[in-house]
Every structure is written in C-alpha cells, then in structure tokens.
C-alpha distance (Angstrom), angle and dihedral (degrees) to the residues before:
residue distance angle dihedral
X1 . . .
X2 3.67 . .
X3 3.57 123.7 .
X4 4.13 110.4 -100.3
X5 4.37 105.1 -120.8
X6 4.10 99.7 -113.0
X7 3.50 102.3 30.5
X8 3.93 121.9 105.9
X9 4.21 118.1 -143.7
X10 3.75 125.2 -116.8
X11 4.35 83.2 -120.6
X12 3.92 88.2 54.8
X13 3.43 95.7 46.5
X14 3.42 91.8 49.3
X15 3.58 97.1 54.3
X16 4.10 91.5 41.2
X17 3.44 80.3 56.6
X18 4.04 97.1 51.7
X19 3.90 91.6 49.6
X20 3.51 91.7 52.8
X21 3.59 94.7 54.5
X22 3.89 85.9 61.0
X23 3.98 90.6 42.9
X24 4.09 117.9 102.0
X25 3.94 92.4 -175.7
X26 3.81 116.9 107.8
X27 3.78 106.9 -155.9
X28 3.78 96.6 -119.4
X29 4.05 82.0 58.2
X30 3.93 85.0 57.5
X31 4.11 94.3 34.2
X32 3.64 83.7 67.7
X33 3.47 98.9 60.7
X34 3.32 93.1 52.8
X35 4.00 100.5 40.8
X36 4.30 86.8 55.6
X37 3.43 107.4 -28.6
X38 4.28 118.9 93.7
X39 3.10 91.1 -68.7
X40 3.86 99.2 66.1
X41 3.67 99.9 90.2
X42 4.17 87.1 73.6
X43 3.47 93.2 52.5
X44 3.99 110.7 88.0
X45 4.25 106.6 -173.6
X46 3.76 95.7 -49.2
X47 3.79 96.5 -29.3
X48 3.82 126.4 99.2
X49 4.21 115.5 -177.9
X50 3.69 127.0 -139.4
X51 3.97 96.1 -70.9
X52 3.93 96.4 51.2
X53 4.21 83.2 48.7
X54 3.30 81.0 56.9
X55 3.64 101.3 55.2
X56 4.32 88.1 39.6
X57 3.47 81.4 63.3
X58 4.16 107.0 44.5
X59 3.72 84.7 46.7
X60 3.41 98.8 40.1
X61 3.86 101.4 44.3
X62 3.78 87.8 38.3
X63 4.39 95.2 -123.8
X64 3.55 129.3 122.3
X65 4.04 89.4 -136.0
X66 3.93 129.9 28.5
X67 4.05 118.3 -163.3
X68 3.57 98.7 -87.5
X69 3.94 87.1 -138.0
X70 3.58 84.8 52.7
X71 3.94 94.8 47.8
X72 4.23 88.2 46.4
X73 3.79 93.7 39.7
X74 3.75 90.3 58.3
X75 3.75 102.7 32.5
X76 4.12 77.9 54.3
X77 3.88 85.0 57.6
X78 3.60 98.0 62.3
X79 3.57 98.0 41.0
X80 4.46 107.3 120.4
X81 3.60 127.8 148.8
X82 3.59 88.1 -118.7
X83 3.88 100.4 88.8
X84 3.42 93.2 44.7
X85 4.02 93.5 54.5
X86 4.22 88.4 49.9
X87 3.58 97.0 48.0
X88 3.92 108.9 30.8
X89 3.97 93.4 -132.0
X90 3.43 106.1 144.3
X91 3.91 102.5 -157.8
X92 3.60 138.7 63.2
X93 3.30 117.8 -47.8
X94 3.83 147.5 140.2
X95 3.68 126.1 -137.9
X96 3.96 121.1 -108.1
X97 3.49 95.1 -146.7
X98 4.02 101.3 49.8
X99 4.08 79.9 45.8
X100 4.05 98.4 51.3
X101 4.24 81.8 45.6
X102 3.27 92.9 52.7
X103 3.76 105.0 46.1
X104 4.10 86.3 37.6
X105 3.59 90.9 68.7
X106 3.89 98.4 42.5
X107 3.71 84.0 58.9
X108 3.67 132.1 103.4
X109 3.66 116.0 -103.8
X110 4.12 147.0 83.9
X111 4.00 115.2 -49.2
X112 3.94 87.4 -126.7
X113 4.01 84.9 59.9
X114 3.38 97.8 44.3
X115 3.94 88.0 56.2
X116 4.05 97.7 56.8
C-alpha cells in the first residue's frame, strides 16, 4: 500500500521522537532565529520552503544531518493551502506557525506552559 503524501509513519515518528529526546532547543529558541536572527532570510511572511525546514530541524533537533525521508515526510505533513492563501507565495512551503505548534506540544514541559 503506498504511503498517503502528508501523512508521517509510526517508524518516523518514532525516531523524531528519539532525536528530540537528545535535543536542548525549545522552539521559541529556534523561532528566533528565524523571525530576525540568521535564519530570517528563509523565512518568506510566515512561510519557510523545504531548505529553511531543513535548517528548523538541524537546529532544532541539534544534528548536522536529518533522514532526508524523515525531513520530506514531515515537511509533507505540514503542507495546507492555507499558508499559501495568507502570504501570496506561490511555491512550496510550510507554515512557521503550524510548525512551532506542532513541535511546542511534542516538547517536554507542564500542559499550562505548553498553552501560553
């Protein structure tokens, strides 16, 4: 059965799950980087493409080198019309803000934290 486009694997998962164990980034460490830190000149309105995902996620998970089927499968997961819509950028890209979510709740921490 082939894998559907957008949806992330129980074996990827797992192992984004056993990088971030090792990880001592909190994504609004990383979100500043990218808002106007070096990071900024991936960022276009709230929309980062593949390569800037790429960088979220070396920085982020702390690694020099992330699976690239791990990298795509997940970039693939936040893919949605919606970003494209807000910001007018017509090629593929992810939204920052569904990213830094995402990640935020994956992290370590209290609920009540989590909800700021």
């Amino acid at each position: 059965m082939a894998k559907e486009r957008g949806l992330i694997s129980p074996s990827d998962f797992a192992q984004l799950q056993k990088y971030m164990e090792y990880s001592t980034k909190k994504v609004s460490d990383v979100l500043k980087l990218f808002e106007d830190g070096e990071m900024a000149k991936y960022v276009q309105g709230d929309a980062i493409g593949y390569e800037g995902f790429q960088q979220f996620l070396k920085i982020y998970l702390e690694v020099d080198n992330v699976p690239r089927h791990l990298s795509l499968a997940l970039f693939q997961s936040f893919e949605t019309g919606h970003c494209l819509n807000e910001t007018n950028v017509t090629k593929d890209v992810v939204c920052l803000n569904d990213v830094s979510c995402y990640f935020s709740l994956l992290e370590g921490g209290r609920p009540e934290d989590k909800l700021e």
